[in-house]
C-alpha positions as CSV (number, residue, x, y, z in Angstrom):
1,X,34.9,4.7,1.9
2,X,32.5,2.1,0.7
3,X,33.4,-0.5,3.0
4,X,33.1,2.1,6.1
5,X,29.6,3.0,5.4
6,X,28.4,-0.9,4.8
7,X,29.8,-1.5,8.3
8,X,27.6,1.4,10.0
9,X,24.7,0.9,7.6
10,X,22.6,-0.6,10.2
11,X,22.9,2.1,12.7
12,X,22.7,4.8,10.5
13,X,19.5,3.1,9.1
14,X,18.0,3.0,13.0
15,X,19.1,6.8,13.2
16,X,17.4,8.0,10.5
17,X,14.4,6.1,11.3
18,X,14.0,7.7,14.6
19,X,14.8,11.0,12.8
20,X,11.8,10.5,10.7
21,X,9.6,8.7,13.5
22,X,10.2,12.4,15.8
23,X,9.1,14.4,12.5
24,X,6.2,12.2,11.9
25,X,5.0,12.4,15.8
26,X,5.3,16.2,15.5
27,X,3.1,17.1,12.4
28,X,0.9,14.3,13.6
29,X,0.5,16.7,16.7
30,X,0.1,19.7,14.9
31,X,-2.2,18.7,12.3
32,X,-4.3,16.2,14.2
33,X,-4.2,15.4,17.8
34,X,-2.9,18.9,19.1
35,X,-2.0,18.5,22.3
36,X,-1.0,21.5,24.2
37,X,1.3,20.1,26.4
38,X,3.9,19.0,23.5
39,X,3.2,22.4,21.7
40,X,4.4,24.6,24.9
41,X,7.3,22.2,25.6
42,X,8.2,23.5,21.9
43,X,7.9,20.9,19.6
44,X,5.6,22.2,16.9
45,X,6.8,22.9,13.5
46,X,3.3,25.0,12.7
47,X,5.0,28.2,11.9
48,X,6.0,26.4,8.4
49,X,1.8,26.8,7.6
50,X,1.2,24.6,4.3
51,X,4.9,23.0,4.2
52,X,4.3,21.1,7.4
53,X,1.8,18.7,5.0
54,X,5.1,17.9,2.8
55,X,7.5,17.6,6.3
56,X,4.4,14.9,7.3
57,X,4.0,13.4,3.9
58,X,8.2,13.3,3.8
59,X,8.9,12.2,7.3
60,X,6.2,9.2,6.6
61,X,8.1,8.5,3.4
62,X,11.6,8.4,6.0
63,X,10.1,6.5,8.5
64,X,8.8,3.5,6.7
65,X,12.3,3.3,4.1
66,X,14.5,3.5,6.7
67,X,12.0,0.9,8.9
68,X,11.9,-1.6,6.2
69,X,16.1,-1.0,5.8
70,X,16.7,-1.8,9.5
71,X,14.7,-4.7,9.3
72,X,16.1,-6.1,6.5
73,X,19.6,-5.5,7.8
74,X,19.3,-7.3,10.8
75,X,17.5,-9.9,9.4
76,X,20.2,-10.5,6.6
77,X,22.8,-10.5,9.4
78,X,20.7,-13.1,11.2
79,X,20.9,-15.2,8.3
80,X,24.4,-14.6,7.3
81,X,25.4,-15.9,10.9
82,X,23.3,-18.7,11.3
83,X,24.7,-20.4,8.1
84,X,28.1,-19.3,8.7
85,X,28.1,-20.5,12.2
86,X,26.1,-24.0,11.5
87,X,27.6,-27.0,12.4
88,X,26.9,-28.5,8.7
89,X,29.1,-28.6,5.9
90,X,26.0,-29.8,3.5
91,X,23.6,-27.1,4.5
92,X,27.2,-24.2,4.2
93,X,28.3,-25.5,1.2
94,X,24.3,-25.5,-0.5
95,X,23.6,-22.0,0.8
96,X,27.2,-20.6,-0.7
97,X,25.8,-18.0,-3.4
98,X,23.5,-16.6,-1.0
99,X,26.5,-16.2,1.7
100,X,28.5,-14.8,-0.9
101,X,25.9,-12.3,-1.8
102,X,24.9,-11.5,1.7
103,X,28.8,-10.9,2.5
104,X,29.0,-8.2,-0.3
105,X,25.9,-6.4,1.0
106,X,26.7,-6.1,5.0
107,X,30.3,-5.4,4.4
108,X,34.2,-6.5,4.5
109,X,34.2,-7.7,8.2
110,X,31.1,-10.7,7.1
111,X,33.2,-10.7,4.1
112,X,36.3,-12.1,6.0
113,X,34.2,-13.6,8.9
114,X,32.7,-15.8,5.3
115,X,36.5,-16.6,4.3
116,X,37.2,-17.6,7.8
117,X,34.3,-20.6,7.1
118,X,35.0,-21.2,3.8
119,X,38.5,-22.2,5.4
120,X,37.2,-24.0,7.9
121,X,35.3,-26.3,5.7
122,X,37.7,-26.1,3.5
123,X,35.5,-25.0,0.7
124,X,36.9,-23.0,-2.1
């Protein structure tokens, strides 16, 4: 089950970021700007009175964890390929530990696409 999730993290990380973006841009409309266009169209969570403050300070909370997730994801996976996929054995075999460690954190499939390399340059 583990190795499922790490191999969706990253889009489950962008879903529950827009999750928390939509909640944030409707309490921001309700408590701020109030625009009744979006408020007739339905999108108003103002019959929660005092609660909708938590859903705002909440859905802030979501947005900027699962933000900071996504971008670290990606830029892990950039990483991870670009030292993988090098074309020196120096700059592979230096930056090992780090691979290693990024492979265990995005999942199985960098895990083997990492023994596939460590093959190649016939690193052990």
């Amino acid at each position: 089950m583990d190795s499922s999730w790490k191999n969706y993290q990253f889009y489950i990380y962008v879903v529950l970021f827009a999750v928390g973006i939509v909640f944030l841009i409707i309490t921001v409309n309700d408590l701020v700007t109030r625009n009744s266009a979006i408020i007739k169209a339905g999108l108003t969570l103002s019959t929660t009175g005092d609660w909708e403050y938590w859903i705002f300070a909440v859905s802030l909370v979501v947005a900027a964890t699962f933000l900071y997730l996504t971008v670290k994801i990606a830029a892990d996976t950039r990483k991870f390929e670009l030292l993988v996929n090098g074309e020196s054995k120096y700059t592979f075999v230096k930056n090992i530990r780090d691979l290693q460690k990024l492979a265990n954190e995005l999942g199985p499939r960098y895990g083997d696409q990492l023994n596939k390399a460590m093959e190649k340059w016939k690193v052990k």
